[in-house]
C-alpha positions in Angstrom: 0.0 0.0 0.0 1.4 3.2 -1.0 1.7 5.9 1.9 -0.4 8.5 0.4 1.3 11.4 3.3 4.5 10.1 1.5 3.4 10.6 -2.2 3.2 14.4 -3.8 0.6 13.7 -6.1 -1.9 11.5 -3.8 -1.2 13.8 -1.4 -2.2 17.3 -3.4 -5.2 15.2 -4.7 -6.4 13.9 -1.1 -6.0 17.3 0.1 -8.3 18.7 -2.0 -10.8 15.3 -1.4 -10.7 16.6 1.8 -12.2 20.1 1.4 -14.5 19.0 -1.8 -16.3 16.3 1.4 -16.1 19.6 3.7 -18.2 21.5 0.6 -21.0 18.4 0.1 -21.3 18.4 3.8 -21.7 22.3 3.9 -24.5 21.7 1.3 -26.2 18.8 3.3 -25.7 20.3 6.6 -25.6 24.5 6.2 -25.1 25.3 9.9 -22.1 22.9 10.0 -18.5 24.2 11.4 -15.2 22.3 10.6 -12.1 21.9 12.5 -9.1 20.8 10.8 -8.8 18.1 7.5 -5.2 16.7 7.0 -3.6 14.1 4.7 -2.9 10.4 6.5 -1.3 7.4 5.3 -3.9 6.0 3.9 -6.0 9.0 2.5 -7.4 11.9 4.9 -10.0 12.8 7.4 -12.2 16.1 8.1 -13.4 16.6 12.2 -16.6 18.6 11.4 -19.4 19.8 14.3 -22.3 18.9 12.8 -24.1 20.3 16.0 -27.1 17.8 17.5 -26.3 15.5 14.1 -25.2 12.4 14.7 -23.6 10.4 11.5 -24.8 6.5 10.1 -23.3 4.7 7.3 -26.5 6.0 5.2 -25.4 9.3 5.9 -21.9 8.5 4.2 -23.4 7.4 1.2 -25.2 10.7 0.8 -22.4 12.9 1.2 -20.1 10.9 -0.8 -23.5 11.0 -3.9 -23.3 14.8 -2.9 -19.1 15.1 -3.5 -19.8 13.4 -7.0 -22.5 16.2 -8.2 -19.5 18.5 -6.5 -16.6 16.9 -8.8 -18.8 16.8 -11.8 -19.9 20.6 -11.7 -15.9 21.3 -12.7 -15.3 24.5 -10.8 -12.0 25.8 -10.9 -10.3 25.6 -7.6 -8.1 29.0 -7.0 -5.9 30.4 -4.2 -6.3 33.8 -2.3 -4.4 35.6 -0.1 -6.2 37.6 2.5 -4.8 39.6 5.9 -5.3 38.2 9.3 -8.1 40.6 9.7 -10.1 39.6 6.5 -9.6 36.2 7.3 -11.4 37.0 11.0 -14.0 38.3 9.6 -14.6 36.0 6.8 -14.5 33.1 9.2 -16.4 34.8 11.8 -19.2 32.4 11.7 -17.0 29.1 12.5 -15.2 29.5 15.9 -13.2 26.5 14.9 -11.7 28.5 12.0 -11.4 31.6 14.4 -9.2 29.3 16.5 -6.8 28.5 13.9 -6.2 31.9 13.0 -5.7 33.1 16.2 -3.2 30.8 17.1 -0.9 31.3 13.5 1.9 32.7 13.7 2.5 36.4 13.9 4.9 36.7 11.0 2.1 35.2 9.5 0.6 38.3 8.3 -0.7 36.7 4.7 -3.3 33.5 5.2 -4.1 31.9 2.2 -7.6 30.5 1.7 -8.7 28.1 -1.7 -12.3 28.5 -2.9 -14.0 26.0 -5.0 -17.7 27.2 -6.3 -19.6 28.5 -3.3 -17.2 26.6 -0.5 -14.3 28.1 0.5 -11.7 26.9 3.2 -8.2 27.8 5.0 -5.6 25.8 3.8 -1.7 26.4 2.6 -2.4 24.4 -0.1 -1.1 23.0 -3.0 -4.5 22.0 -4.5 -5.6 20.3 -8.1 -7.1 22.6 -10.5 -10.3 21.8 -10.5 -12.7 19.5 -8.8 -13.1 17.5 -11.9 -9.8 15.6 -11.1 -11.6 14.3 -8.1 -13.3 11.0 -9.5 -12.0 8.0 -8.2 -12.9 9.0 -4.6 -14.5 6.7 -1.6 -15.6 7.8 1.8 -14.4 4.6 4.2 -15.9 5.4 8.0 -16.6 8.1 10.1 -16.3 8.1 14.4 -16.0 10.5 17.1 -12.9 12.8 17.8 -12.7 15.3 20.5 -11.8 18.7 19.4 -7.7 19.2 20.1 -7.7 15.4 20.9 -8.9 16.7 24.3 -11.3 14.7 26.1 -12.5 17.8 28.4 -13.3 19.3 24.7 -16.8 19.0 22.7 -16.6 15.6 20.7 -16.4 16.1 16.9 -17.7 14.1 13.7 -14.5 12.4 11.9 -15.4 11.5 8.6 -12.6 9.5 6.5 -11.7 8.9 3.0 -9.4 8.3 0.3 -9.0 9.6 -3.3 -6.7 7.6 -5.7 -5.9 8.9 -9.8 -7.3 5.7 -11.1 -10.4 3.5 -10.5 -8.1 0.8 -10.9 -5.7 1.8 -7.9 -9.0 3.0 -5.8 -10.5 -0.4 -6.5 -7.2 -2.7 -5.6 -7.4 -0.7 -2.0 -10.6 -1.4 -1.7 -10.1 -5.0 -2.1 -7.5 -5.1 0.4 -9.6 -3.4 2.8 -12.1 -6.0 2.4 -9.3 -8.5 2.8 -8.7 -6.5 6.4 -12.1 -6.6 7.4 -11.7 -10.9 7.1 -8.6 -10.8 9.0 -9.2 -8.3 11.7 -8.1 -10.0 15.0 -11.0 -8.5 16.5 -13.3 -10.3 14.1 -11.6 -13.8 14.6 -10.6 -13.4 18.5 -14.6 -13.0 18.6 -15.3 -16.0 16.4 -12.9 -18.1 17.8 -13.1 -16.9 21.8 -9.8 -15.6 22.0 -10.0 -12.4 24.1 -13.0 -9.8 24.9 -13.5 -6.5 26.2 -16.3 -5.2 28.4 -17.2 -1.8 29.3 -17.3 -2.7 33.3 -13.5 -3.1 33.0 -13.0 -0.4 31.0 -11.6 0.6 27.3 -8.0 -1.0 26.1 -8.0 -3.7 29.0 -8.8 -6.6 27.1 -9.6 -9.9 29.1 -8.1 -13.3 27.3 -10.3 -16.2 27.4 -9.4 -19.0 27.7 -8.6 -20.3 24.0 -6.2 -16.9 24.2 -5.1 -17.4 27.2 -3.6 -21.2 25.5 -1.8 -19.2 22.4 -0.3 -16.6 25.3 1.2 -19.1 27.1 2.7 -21.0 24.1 4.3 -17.7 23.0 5.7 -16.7 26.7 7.3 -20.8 26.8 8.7 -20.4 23.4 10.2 -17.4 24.1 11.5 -18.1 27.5 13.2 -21.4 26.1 15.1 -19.0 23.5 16.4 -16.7 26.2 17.4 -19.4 28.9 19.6 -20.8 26.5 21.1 -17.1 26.0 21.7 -16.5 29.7 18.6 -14.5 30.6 17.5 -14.6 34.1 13.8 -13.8 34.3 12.7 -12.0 37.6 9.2 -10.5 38.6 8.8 -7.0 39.5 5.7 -5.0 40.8 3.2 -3.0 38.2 3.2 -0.1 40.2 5.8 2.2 41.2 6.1 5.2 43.1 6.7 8.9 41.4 10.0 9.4 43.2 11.0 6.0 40.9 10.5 8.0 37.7 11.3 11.1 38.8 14.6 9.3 39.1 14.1 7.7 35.5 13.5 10.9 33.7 10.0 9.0 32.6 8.1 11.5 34.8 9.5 14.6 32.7 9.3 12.5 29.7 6.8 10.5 29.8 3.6 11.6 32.7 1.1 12.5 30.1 1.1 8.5 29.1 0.7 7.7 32.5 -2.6 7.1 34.2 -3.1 9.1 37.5 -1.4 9.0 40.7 -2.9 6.8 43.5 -2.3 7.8 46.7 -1.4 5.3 49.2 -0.8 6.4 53.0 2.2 9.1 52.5 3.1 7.3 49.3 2.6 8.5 46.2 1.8 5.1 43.1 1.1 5.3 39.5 0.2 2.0 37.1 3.7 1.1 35.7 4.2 2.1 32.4 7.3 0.9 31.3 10.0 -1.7 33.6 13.6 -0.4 33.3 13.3 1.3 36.4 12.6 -1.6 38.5 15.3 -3.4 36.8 17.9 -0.7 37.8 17.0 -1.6 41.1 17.2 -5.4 40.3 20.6 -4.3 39.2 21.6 -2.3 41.8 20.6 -5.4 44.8 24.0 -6.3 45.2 27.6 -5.3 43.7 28.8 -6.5 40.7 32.7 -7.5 39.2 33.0 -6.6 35.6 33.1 -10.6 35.5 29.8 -10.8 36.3 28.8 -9.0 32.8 26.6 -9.0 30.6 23.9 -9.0 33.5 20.5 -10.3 30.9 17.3 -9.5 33.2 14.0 -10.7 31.6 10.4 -10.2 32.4 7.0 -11.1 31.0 6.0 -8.0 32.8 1.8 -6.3 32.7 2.5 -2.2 31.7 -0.5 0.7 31.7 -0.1 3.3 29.2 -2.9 5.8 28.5 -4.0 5.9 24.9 -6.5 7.7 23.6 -10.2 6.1 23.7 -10.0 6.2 19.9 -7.1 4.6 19.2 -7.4 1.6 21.3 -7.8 -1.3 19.0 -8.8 -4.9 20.1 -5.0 -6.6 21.2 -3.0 -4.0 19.1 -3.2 -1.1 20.6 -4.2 -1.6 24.4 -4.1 0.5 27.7 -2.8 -2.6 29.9 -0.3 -5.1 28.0 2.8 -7.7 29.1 6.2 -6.7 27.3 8.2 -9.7 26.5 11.0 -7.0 28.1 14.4 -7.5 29.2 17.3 -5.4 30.1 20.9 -6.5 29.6 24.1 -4.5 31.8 27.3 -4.6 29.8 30.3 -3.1 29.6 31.2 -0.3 26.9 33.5 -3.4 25.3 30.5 -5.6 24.8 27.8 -3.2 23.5 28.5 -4.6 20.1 28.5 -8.3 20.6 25.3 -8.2 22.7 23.8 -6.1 20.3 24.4 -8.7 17.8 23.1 -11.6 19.9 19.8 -9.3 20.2 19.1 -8.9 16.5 20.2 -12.7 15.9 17.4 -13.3 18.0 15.4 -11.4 16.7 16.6 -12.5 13.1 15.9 -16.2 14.7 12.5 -15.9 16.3 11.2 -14.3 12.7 12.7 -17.1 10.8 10.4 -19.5 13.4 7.4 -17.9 12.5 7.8 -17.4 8.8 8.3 -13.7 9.3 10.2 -12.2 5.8 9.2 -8.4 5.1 10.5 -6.4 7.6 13.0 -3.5 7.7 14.9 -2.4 10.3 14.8 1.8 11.5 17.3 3.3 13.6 15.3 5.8 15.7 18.0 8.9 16.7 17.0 11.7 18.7 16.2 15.5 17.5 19.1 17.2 18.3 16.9 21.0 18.3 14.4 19.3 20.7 15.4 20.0 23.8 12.8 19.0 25.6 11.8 15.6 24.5 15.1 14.5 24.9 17.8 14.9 27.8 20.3 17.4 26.8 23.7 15.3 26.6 25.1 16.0 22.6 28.4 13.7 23.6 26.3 11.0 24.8 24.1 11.0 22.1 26.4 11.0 19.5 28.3 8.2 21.3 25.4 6.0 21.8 24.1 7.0 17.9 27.8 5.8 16.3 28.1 2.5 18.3 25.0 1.6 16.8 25.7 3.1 13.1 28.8 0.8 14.2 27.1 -2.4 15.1 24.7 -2.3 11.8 28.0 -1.8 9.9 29.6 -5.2 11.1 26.1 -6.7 10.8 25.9 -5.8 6.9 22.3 -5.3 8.3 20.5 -2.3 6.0 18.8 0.0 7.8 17.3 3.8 7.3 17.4 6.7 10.1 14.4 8.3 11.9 15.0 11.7 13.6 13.2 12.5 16.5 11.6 8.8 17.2 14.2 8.0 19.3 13.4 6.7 23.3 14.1 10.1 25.6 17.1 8.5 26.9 18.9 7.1 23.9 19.1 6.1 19.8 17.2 2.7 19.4 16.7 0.1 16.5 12.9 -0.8 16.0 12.2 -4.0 13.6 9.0 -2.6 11.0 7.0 -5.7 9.6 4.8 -5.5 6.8 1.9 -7.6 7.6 -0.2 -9.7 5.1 -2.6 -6.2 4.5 -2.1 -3.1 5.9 0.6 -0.6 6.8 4.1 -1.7 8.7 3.7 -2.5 12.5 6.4 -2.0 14.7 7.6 -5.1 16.5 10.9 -6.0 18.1 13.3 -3.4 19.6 16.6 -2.6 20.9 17.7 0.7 23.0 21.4 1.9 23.8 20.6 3.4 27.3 23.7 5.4 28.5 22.0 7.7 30.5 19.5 5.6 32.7 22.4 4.0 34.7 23.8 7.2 35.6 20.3 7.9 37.0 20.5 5.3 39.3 23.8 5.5 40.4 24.7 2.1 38.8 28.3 0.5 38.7 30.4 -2.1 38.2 34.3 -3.0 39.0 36.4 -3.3 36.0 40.0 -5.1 36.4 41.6 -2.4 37.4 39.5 -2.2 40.8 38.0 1.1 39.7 34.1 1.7 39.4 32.8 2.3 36.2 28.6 2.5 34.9 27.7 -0.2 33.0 25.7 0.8 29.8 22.0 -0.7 29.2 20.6 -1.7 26.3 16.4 -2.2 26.3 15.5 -5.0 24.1 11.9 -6.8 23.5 11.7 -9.5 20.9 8.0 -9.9 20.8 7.5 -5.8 21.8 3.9 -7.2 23.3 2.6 -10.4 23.2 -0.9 -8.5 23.0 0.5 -7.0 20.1 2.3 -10.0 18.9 -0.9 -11.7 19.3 -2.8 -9.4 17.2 -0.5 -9.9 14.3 -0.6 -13.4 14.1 -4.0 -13.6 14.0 -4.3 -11.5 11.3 -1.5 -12.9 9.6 -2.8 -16.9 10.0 -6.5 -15.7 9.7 -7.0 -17.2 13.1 -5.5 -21.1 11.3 -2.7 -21.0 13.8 0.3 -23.5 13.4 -0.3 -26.8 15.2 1.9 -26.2 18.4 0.1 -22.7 18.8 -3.2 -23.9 18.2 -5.8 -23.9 21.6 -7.1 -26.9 20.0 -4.7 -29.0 18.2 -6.8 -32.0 16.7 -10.6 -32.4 16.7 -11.4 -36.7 17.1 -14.6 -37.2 15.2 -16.4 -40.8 15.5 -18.2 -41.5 12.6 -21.4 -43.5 14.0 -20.7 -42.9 17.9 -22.8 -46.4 18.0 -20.5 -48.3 16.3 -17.0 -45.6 16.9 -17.2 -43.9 20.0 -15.2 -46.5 22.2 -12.8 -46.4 19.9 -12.4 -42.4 19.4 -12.4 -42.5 22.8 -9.5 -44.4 23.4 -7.5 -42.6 20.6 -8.7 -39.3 22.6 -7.0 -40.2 25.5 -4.1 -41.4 24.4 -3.4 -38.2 22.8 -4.2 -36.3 26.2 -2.0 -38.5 27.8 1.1 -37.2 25.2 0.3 -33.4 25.9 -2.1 -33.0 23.0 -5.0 -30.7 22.9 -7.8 -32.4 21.8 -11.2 -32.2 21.7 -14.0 -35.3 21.0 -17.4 -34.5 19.3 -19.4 -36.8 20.5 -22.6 -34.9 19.6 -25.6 -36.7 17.5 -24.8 -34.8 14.4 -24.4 -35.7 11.4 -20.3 -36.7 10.0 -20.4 -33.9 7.1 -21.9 -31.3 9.9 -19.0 -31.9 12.5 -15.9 -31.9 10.0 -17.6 -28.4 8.1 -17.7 -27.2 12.2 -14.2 -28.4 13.2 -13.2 -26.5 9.6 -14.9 -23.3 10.7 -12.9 -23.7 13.5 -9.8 -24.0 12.0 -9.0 -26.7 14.2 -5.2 -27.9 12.8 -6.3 -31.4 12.3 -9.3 -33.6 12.5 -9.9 -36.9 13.2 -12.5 -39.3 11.6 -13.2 -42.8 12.8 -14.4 -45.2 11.5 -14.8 -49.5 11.3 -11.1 -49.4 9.2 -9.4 -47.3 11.8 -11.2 -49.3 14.6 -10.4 -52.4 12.9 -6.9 -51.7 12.2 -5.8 -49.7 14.8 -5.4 -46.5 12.7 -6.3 -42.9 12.0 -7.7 -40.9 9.0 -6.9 -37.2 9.7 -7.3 -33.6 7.6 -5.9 -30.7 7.8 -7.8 -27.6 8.0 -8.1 -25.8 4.6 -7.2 -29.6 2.9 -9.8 -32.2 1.1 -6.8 -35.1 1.3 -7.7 -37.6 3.8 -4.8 -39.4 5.2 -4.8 -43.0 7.0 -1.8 -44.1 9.0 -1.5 -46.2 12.1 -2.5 -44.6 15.6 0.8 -44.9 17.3 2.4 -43.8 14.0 0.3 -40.4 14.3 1.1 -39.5 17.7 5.0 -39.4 17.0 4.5 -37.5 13.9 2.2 -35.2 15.8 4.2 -34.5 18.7 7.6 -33.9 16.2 5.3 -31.5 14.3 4.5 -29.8 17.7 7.7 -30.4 19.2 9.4 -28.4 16.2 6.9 -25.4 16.0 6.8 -25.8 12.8 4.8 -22.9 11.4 3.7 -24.9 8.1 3.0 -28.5 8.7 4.3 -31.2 6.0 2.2 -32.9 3.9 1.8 -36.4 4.6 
């Protein structure tokens, strides 16, 4: 999917789709105001007060029929320049527009407005030339936004669209929203009883069921396994802190507006941990340490609260309370590189397990002219920016730079995966942390008996494994790989008269090897149970019958296969368990 921000001409044209929906809206709904209507990824978006109106998907089809007559009337779309003072008093009407101007700039004596028929708008501009090059237009959804993204402020209409050049390219995104829509996690984890959300514990703080909960726990002892064998030692740590632990971070300078509130507790002052390096310090800091005792790997599958917006909480993707798959690893400044390496081979390793191919990697550096968002140390930045310029170097790993999405306290490498549909998610990252030991006072001994502070780097393979979650969903289409599965074979008797003893005894010999495994017993009929245990998406089913009762074998399908496969039961059950054993992601036809 193109990034239409990214793209000159998708963005002029989008621009200009933005104000011909503010114009059909202006005609449908004359006492309407609007707010602002910028270019996104993947098209743009006007917040409009529509007053006591409250928008339906009908309503969408109108204005988008009303944009068409808008297009088709070909006015000529033409930029004027007007003082301050006009501009007041030809927006006098729409406080929203009053706002903007009030707040521009004072150099700013020149605002420039572009008028197309009987609508005109602010806007900088560059536009198309007339509203005939707007055809190939589709208006996708609409929701509420507060005004300013401010929840204390009066709660807008957000309509959204996109505009392409051709009806080609506008249909091919179409499709692949469609393709979305069938693998939304939120779709499937409801279908399939993976995770819900309830409004009595509150927005972003999903609740995994049981069927989830089995996929989460497969994920946490897969990833544990990896970082055992690399010398992690995983600890638990509380999800709350006091303030006085991130004032001492920095995070409270940095960070307090993604925190929720502060609880207080006796004299003590809590809030809802948002992030675990701190407490790790502190892990750190229990006892001394030699400079033989590094690199010090502290993991921890660790629950974090972060305010996000109610708008853009999304099913497991984007929650308010998640578990990091989060470690911290103390090293000397000697070892920075080789541990670095060992963190992107994991990484490298884990996305190899799981069939993950399209990815890129981003090194996030700081802005050095924000002064606020970042600590204010140029040498250690541009320390900490080179060793990792360094590292990638040695790695013959490609990579492109990000100013100014960098962590507050140092230059970090975040892993973007391009999912099946959709734009890049971030998953996996790694942060040089020079500054955060100095915070705490940290140190270790070197060889020469002095005390020196160690250097941290911030790693998470999985990032979440709410997040982690989300993307394989969408990525499988809820058909998770055997080992993952929370069922992993369906046993279906075919005449529970004449079958049942037998399934039953197949059914608990695979129980007894660790297998999840279901038996439908019901009195339905054969065809009913195996289209069920399709829908499903149970890995494999089951069917038996008088051959497999007589000879001591199984039949079995995959899901999303028509082959039937017989072999003998003992036979299964060590092909099985190598299958699950090996996490293979795509099993091997039989």
């Amino acid at each position: 999917m193109i990034n239409i921000k990214e793209n000159e001409n998708l963005n002029i044209l989008n621009h200009s789709c933005a104000h011909l929906l503010a114009q059909a809206v202006k005609h449908l709904y004359p006492e309407a105001k609007f707010w602002v209507g910028p270019v996104i990824e993947e098209g743009f978006y006007y917040d409009i007060d529509l007053g006591d109106n409250t928008l339906t998907e009908e309503d969408l089809v109108k204005i988008e029929k009303e944009m068409k007559k808008c297009a088709k009337a070909d006015k000529r779309i033409y930029k004027e320049e007007i003082s301050k003072e006009d501009a007041l008093e030809k927006f006098k009407d729409d406080p929203y527009k009053i706002d903007l101007i009030s707040r521009m700039d004072e150099n700013d004596t020149v605002i420039s407005c572009y008028t197309q028929g009987d609508f005109t708008d602010l806007c900088r501009g560059p536009h198309v030339e007339t509203t005939k090059k707007m055809k190939y237009f589709k208006l996708i959804k609409h929701s509420g936004a507060y005004w300013k993204g401010d929840a204390k402020n009066k709660m807008l209409q957000r309509i959204y669209g996109v505009c392409f050049e051709t009806e080609e390219d506008l249909n091919d995104y179409l499709n692949e929203l469609e393709e979305r829509k069938q693998r939304d996690h939120r779709k499937i984890g409801k279908e399939q009883e993976l995770f819900m959300n309830h409004e009595l514990v509150g927005s972003g703080m999903p609740l995994w069921l049981p069927n989830g909960a089995i996929v989460r726990k497969q994920l946490e002892n897969y990833i544990y396994e990896k970082e055992q064998k690399l010398g992690y030692n995983h600890v638990y740590t509380p999800c709350v802190g006091t303030t006085n632990l991130y004032k001492t971070s920095g995070h409270w300078d940095h960070y307090k507006e993604n925190m929720f509130p502060v609880m207080k507790v006796d004299e003590e002052e809590f809030v809802l941990r948002p992030m675990n390096c701190p407490h790790h310090m502190l892990v750190y800091k229990n006892k001394l340490h030699s400079y033989r005792d590094l690199p010090i790997r502290i993991g921890e599958f660790a629950t974090d609260f972060r305010y996000e917006a109610s708008g853009a909480v999304k099913g497991l993707e984007r929650v308010r309370c998640m578990c990091q798959n989060d470690a911290h690893l103390f090293v000397t400044p000697e070892q920075i590189g080789e541990e670095f390496k060992k963190v992107v081979g994991l990484i490298l390793d884990v996305y190899k397990d799981f069939g993950i191919k399209d990815y890129k990697f981003r090194l996030s550096l700081r802005d050095p002219e924000d002064k606020e968002k970042y600590f204010d140390d140029d040498e250690m930045w541009n320390k900490a920016e080179d060793k990792l310029r360094e590292v990638l170097k040695e790695l013959g790993v490609s990579y492109f730079e990000a100013t100014g999405e960098a962590a507050f306290y140092g230059p970090k490498l975040d892993v973007e995966v391009k999912p099946a549909v959709g734009p890049e998610v971030t998953l996996s990252t790694c942060q040089l942390d020079f500054l955060l030991p100095r915070k705490f006072d940290l140190s270790y001994i070197d060889k020469n008996g002095e005390k020196k502070v160690p250097v941290v780097l911030h790693r998470a393979i999985f990032g979440t494994f709410d997040r982690f979650t989300a993307f394989l969903i969408e990525e499988t289409k809820g058909a998770f790989p055997t080992w993952l599965a929370p069922v992993q074979v369906n046993v279906i008797p075919v005449n529970n008269n004449y079958h049942l003893e037998y399934s039953k005894e197949v059914y608990s010999m695979l129980r007894e090897n660790g297998v999840r495994v279901e038996l439908d017993d019901r009195e339905e009929k054969l065809s009913y149970k195996m289209r069920e245990s399709q829908t499903k998406k149970v890995p494999i089913t089951l069917i038996l019958g008088d051959k497999e009762k007589d000879q001591g074998m199984v039949s079995y399908r995959r899901h999303g296969s028509d082959k039937t496969y017989s072999v003998e039961k003992n036979m299964f059950v060590e092909l099985l368990l190598n299958e699950i054993n090996n996490k293979r992601i795509k099993a091997q036809e039989n």
